[in-house]
C-alpha positions as CSV (number, residue, x, y, z in Angstrom):
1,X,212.6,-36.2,164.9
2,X,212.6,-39.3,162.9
3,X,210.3,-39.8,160.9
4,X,208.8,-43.2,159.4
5,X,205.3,-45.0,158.4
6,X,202.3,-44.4,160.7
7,X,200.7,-46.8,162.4
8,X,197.3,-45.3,161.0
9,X,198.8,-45.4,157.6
10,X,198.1,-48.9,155.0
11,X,200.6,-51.6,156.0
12,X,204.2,-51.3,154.3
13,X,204.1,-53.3,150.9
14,X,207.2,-55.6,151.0
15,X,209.4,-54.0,148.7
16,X,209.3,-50.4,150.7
17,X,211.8,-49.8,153.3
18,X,213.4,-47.2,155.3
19,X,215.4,-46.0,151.7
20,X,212.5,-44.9,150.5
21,X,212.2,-42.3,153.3
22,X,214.1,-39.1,152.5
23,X,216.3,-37.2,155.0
24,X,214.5,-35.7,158.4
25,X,215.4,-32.1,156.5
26,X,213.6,-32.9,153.3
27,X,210.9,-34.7,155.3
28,X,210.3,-31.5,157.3
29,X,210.4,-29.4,154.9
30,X,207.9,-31.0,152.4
31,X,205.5,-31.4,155.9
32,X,205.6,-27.8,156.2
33,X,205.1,-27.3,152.8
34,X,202.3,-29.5,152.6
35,X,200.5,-27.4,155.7
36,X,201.3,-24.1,154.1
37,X,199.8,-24.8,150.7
38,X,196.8,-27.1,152.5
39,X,196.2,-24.5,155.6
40,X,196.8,-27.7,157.5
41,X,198.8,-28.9,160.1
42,X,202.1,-31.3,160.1
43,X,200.2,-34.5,161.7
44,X,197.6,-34.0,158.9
45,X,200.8,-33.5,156.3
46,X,203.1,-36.1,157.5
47,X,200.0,-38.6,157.2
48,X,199.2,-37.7,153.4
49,X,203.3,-37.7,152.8
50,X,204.1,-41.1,154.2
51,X,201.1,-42.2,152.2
52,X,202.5,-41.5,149.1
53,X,206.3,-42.3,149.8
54,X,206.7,-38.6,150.5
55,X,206.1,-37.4,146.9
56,X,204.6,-34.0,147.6
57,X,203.1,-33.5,144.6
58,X,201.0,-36.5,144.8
59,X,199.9,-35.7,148.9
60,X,198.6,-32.0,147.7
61,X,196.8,-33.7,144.7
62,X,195.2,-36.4,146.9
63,X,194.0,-33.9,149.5
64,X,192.5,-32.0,146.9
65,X,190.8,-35.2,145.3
66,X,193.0,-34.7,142.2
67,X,194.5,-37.4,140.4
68,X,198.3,-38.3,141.4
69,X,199.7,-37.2,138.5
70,X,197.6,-33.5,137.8
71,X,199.8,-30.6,137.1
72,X,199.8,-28.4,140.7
73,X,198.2,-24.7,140.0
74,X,200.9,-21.9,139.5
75,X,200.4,-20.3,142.6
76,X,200.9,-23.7,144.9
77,X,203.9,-24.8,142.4
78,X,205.8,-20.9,143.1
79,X,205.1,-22.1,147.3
80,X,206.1,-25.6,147.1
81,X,209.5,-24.5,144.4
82,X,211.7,-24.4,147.7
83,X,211.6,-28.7,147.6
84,X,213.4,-29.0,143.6
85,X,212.6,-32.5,143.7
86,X,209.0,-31.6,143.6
87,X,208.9,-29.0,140.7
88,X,208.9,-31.6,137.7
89,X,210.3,-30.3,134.2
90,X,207.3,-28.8,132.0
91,X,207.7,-29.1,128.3
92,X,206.4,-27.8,125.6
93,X,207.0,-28.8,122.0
94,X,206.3,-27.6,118.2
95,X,206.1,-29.4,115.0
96,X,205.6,-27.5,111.7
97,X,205.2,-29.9,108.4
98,X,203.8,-29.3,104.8
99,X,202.0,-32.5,104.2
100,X,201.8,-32.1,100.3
101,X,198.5,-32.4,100.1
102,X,198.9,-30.6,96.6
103,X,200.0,-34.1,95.3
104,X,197.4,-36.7,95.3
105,X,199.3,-39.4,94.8
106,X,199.5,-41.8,97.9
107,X,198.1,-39.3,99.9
108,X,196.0,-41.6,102.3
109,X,198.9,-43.3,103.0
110,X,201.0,-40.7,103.4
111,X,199.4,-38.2,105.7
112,X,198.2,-42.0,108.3
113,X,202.1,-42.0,108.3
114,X,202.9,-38.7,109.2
115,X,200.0,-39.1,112.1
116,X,201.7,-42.3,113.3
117,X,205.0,-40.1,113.9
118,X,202.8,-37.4,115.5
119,X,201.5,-39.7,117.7
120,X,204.9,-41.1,118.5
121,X,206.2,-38.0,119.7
122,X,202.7,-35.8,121.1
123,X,204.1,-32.5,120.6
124,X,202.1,-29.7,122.1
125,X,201.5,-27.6,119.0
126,X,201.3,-28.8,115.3
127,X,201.5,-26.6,112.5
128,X,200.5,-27.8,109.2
129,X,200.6,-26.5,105.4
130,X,199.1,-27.5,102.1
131,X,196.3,-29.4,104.2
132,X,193.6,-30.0,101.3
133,X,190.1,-31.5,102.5
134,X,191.8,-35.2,101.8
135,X,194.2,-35.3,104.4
136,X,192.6,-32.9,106.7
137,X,189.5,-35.6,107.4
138,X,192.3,-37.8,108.4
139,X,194.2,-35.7,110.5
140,X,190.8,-34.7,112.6
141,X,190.0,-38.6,112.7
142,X,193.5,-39.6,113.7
143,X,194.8,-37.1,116.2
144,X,191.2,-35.4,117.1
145,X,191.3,-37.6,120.4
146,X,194.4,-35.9,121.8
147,X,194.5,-32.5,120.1
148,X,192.0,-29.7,119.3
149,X,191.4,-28.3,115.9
150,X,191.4,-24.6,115.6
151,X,190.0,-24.5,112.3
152,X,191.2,-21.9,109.4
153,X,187.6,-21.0,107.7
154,X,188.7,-23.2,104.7
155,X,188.4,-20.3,102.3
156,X,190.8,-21.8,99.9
157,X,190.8,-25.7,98.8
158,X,194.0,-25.7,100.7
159,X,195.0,-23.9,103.9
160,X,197.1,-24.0,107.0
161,X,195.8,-25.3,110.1
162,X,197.1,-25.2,113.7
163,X,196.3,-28.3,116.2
164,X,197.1,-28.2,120.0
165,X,197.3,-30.7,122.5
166,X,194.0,-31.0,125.0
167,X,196.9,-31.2,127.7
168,X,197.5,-28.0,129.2
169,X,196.7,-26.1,126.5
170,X,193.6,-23.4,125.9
171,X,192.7,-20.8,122.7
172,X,191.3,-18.1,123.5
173,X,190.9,-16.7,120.1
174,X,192.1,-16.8,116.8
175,X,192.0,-15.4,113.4
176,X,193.3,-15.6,109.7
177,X,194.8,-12.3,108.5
178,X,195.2,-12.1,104.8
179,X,199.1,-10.9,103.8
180,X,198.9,-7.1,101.9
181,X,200.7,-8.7,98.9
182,X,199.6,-12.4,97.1
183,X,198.8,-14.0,94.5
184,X,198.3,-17.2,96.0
185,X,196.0,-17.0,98.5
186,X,198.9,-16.7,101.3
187,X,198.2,-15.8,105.2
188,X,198.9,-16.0,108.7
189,X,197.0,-17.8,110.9
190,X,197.5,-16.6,114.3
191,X,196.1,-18.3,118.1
192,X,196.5,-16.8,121.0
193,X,196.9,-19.4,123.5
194,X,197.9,-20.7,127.2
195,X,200.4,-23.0,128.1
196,X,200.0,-24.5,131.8
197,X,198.3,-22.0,133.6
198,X,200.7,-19.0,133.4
199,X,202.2,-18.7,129.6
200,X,200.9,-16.5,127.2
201,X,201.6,-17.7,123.7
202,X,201.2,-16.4,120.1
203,X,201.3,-18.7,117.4
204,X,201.3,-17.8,113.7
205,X,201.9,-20.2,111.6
206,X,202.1,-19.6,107.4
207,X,203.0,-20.4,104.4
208,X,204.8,-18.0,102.4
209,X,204.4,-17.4,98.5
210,X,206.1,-20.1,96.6
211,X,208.4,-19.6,93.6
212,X,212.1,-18.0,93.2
213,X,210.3,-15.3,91.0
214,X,207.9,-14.3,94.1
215,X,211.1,-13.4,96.1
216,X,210.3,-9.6,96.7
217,X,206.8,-10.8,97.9
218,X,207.6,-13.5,100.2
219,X,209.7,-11.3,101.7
220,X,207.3,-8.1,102.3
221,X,205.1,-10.6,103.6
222,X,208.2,-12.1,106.1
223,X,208.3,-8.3,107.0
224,X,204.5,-8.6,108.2
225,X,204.7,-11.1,110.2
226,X,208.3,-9.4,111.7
227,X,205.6,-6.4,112.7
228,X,203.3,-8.2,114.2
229,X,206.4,-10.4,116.3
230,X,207.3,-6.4,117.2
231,X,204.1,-5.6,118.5
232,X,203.5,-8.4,120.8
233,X,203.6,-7.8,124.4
234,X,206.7,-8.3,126.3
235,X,204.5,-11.0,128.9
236,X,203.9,-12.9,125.6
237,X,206.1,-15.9,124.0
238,X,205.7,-15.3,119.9
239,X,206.0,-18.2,117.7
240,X,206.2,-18.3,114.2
241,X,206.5,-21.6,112.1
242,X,205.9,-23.0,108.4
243,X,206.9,-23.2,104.5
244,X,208.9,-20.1,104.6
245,X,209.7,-21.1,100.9
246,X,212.9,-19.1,102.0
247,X,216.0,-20.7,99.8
248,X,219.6,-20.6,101.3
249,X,220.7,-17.0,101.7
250,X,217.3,-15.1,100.7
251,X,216.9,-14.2,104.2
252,X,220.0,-11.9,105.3
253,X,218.8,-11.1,108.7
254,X,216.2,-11.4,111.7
255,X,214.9,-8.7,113.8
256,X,217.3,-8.2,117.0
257,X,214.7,-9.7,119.4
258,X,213.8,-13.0,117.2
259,X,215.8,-16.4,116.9
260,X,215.9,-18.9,114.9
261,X,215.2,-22.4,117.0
262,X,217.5,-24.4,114.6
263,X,220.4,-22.0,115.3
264,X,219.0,-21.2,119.3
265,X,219.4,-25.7,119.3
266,X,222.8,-25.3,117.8
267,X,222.3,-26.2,113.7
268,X,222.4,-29.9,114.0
269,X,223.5,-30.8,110.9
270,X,221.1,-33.7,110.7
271,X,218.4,-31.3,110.4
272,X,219.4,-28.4,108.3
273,X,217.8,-29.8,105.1
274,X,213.7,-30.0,105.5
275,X,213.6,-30.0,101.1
276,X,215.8,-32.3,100.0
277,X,215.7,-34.7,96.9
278,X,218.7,-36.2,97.3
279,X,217.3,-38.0,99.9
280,X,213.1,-37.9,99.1
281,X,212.2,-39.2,95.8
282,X,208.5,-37.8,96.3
283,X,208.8,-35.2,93.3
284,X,211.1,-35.7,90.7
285,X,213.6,-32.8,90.7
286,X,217.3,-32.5,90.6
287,X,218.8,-33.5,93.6
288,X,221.0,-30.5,94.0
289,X,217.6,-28.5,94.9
290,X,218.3,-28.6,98.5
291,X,216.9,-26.4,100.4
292,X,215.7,-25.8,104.3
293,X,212.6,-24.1,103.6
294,X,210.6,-24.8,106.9
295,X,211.3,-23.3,109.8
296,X,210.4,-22.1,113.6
297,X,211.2,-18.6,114.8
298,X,210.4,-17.2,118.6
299,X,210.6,-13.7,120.4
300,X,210.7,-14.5,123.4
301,X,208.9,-13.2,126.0
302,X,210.6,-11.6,129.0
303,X,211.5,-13.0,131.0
304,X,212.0,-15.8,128.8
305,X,209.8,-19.1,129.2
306,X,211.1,-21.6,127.0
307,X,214.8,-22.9,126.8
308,X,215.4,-25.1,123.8
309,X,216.7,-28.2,123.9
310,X,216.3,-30.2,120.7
311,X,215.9,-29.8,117.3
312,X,215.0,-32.7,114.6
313,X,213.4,-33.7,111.4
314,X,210.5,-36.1,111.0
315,X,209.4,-37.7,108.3
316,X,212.5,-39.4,107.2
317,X,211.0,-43.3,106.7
318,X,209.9,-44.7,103.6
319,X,206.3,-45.6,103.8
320,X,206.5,-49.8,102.8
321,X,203.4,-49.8,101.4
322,X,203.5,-47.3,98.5
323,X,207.5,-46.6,98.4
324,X,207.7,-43.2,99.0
325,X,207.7,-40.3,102.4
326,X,205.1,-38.3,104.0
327,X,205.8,-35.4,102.0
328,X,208.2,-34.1,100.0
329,X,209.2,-31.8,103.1
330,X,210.8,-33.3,106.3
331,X,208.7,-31.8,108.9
332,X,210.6,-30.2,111.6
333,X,210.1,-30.3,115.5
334,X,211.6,-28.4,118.4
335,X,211.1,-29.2,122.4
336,X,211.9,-26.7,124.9
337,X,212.1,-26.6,129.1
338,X,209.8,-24.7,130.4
339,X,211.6,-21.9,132.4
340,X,209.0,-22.0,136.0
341,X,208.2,-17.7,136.8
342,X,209.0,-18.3,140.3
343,X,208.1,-15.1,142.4
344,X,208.4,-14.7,145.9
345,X,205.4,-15.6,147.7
346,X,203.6,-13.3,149.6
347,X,202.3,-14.9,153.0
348,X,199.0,-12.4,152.8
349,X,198.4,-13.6,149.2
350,X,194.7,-14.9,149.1
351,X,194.8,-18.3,147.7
């Protein structure tokens, strides 16, 4: 069986030809496909496919009066994850950065320029520190449009706060749990949330007591937020990200099921330093403070979700304007693969 344009179908545009027709197999296959997921037939398929250049993705979403380019349900991306061409690459991405919003110098300025990179890359899930009621009017007004603000109770004159992308992303609740041990008004601020329709996701994100001196409690309150990693679910994907304050070689290990996404992205070396004076002038501290303070941990569910596949810093450009960086910490930002679940589909499943 050959198969090419209908004659019920719109008339070729000149710059489609017959290359634009995949093999019979593939044809077949994504005709079938289309009937099983549709309860259709293959006349009724092969007309939406040829439609649509044989993209099945876009012939499911236009018999369901979808927009071409919505993301197909779970259950019809497991039936249709036979045709690899069809199940497109989901990512998902995280970007933790303390905006200084302690120093008020320049701070207009310097959080519009950290939204501008934000906006550049549209990760999924921001996690902010030191946001003071100065930049965080600006970060609502900014990136508002395209993320949701899960907001932190503002006990404190500055907080955390976590911001995920309207895309493919819903909270179903979260709280602020105070650490046992602080004298600075330290906590985690933990959302439960789903990613695409099938991932279960814990965020925390925090910033950990500041000072060498506050060593022993920084690191109790590290152990807290190890517990509460521990006690999540095995369905559930745990991330934990901020200002661990952590200098090189205070932490000497990480619980057995938890990894570090700088070292999981193989420790670029372009990235290792997210405090670093030798290169930001923000504060004016010897430049042999370096330090990598900020950082992204995960305990991954299983069977694992998330594959990463980059690690980087942002930040890094010098604002014209008023001569100096975003922060005084490089904010850091990780993108993963989404790993698809793909179970085998039971023909009696009710769809």
């Amino acid at each position: 069986m050959k198969f090419s344009k209908s004659i019920d179908s719109p008339p070729l545009d000149p710059s489609e030809d017959d290359n634009d027709i995949p093999d019979d197999d593939v044809c077949l296959l994504r005709t079938d496909l289309f009937g099983t997921v549709t309860g259709t037939n293959a006349a009724c398929g092969q007309f939406y496919l040829q439609d649509c250049k044989w993209d099945l993705t876009v012939a499911i979403n236009r018999y369901f009066d979808q927009p071409d380019n919505a993301r197909l349900p779970p259950w019809i991306r497991r039936m249709v994850s036979q045709d690899k061409d069809t199940v497109k690459t989901m990512h998902f991405s995280i970007l933790s950065w303390n905006l200084d919003g302690l120093d008020n110098r320049n701070i207009v300025s310097r959080v519009n320029a950290a939204c501008d990179e934000i906006l550049e890359l549209e990760p999924s899930v921001l996690f902010f520190q030191e946001v003071v009621p100065e930049n965080f009017e600006v970060l609502k007004r900014r990136l508002g449009e395209k993320y949701q603000v899960l907001e932190n109770n503002d006990r404190y004159y500055y907080h955390t706060s976590i911001f995920i992308h309207r895309t493919n992303l819903e909270c179903t609740e979260h709280h602020v749990v105070d650490f046992a041990r602080t004298s600075m008004n330290r906590n985690m601020f933990i959302a439960l949330i789903e990613f695409d329709g099938d991932v279960q996701l814990c965020l925390v994100n925090s910033h950990l007591e500041s000072g060498r001196k506050e060593s022993r409690i920084r690191k109790s309150q590290l152990e807290e937020i190890w517990s509460l990693m521990a006690a999540s679910p095995d369905d559930v994907t745990v991330f934990f990200g901020g200002d661990t304050n952590l200098g090189f070689g205070e932490l000497k290990a990480v619980p057995a099921n938890v990894t570090d996404l700088f070292q999981d992205c193989g420790s670029p070396a372009d990235a290792c330093l997210t405090w670093d004076p030798a290169t930001n002038a923000n504060l004016n501290i010897p430049k042999r403070c370096r330090q990598r303070f900020d950082r992204i941990f995960v305990k991954a569910s299983k069977p694992a979700r998330f594959k990463p596949i980059e690690f980087s810093l942002v930040g890094k450009k010098l604002i014209r304007s008023s001569l100096c960086h975003p922060s005084d910490h490089y904010g850091i930002y990780c993108k993963m693969e989404k790993i698809e679940n793909i179970e085998p589909v039971d023909n009696n499943e009710e769809k």
